[in-house]
N, C-alpha and C positions, 0 to 999 in steps of 0.2 A: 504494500500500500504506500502513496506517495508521500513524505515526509507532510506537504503543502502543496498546493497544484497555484499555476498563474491566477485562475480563478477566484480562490479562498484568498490567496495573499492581496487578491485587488478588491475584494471586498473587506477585509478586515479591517482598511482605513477608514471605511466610513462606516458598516453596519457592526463591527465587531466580528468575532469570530467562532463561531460554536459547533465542536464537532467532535465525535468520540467512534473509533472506528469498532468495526465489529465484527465475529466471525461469521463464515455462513450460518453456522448452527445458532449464532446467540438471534438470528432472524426469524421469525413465524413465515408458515405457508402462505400467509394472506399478503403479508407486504409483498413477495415476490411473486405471486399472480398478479396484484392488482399493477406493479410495473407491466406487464408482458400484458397485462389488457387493458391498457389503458395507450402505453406508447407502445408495443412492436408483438402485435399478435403473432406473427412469422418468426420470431427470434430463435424457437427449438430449431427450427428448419433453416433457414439462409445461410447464407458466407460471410456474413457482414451488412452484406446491401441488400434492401429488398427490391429488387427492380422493380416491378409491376408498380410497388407503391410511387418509386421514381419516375416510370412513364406514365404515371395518372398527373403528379406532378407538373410533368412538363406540358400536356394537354393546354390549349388555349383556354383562356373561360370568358365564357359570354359577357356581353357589357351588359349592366346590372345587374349581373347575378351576383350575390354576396356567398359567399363563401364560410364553411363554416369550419372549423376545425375539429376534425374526424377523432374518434378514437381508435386506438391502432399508432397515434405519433408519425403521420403524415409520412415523408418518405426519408425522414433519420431516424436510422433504429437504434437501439439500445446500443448496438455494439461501436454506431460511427458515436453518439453519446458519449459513451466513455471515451475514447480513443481521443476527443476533443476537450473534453474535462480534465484527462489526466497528462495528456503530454503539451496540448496546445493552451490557447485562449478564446474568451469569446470575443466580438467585437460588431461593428458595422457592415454594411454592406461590401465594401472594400476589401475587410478584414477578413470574412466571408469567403472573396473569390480567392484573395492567398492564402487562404489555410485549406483548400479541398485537395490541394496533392496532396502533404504530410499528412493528412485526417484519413486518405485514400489509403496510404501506407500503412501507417497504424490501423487500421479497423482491421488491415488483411493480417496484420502480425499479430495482433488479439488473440484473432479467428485461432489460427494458427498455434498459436505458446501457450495461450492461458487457458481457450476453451469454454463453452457457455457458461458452465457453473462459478467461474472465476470473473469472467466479464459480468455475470448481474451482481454477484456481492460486491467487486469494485464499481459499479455505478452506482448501487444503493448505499454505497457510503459517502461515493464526494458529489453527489449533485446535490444543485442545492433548492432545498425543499421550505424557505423561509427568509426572510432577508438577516443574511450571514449565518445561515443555519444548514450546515451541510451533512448529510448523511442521516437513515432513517433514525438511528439511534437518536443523535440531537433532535428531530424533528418530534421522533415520540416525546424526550425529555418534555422539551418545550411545552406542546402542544396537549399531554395526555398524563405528565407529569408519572410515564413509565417505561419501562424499557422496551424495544423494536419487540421482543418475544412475548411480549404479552398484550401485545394490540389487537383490535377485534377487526373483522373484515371491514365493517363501515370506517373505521379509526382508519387502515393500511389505505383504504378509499380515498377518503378527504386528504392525505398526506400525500397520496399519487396528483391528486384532482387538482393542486397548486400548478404543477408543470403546464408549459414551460417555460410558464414565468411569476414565480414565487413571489415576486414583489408585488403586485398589483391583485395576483390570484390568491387572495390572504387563508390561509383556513382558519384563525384566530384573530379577530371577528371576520366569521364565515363569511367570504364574497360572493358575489352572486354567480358565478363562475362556478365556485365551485360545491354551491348548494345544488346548481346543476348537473355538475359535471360526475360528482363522486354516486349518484343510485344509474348513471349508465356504468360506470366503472366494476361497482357491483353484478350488474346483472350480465356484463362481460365477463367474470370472474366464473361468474355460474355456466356460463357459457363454453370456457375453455378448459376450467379444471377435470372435466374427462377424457382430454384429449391424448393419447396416448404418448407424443414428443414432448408434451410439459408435465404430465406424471411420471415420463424419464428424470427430466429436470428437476422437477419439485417433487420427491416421494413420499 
């Protein structure tokens, strides 16, 4: 796990800093369904990249049509996630087009060295799920004043349902985002945990 990622260290200027890492096991079932259904239903299955999600993506969209944002985490999965959280930064539009090599690079060496079960514990520790609050363990603190192991489906819900963008998407006082967003999260959850590639994943 990374000592501080670019990320934590540029926010700890201004939001502080709150994060305590943890191991796969000290995690419950729910918080790592509710990632995989919430951003990257494909995650057991893919290489990194979800294509299909990338060429819906790139598709034109109609003028006036408003756009919503999908559960499933649109066409960055979990694994280019991490592989951006941990070796890179976030940034602008700019920032954006130069960081898709290295982000390319890393998600296929992920894939590769560490493998599914290591890329979601690494992501569920340093993304960040509150302002200056990174990793579920701190988010639980926070928010539920317990540990990632003992959160309940709806609790692992509203903690996913901030992404991905914790700042604005508050789950304490609950925003309206994500009073929405966490009973589809749920019922996604209900929807994938019999699926045989994420009962490998998640036993």
């Amino acid at each position: 796990m990374p000592p501080i990622t670019i990320t934590q260290l540029a926010n700890a200027f201004g939001y502080g800093l709150k994060r305590d890492y943890i191991s796969w096991n000290e995690m419950n079932q729910s918080i790592k369904l509710a990632a995989i259904a919430s951003e990257d239903q494909a995650f057991p299955d893919h290489g990194g990249f979800d294509w299909d999600a990338i060429e819906k993506s790139l598709r034109p969209k109609k003028r006036g049509k408003k756009t919503k944002i999908p559960l499933g985490g649109g066409a960055s999965t979990i694994t280019q996630q991490t592989a951006k959280n941990v070796f890179l930064w976030q940034g602008g539009t700019m920032s954006k087009y130069i960081r898709k090599i290295p982000e390319m690079y890393f998600t296929k060496m992920i894939e590769w060295v560490w493998g599914k079960q290591r890329i979601l514990e690494v992501y569920l520790n340093v993304i960040e799920m509150g302002p200056g609050i990174f990793g579920v363990q701190a988010a639980a603190k926070h928010y539920f004043n317990k540990d990632a192991r003992a959160l309940t489906r709806s609790e692992a819900a509203m903690i996913i349902a901030c992404l991905p963008n914790p700042k604005k998407f508050t789950v304490k006082p609950m925003s309206r985002r994500v009073s929405w967003r966490y009973p589809q999260i749920l019922k996604q959850m209900n929807n994938i945990e019999s699926d045989e590639d994420v009962r490998v994943l998640i036993p």
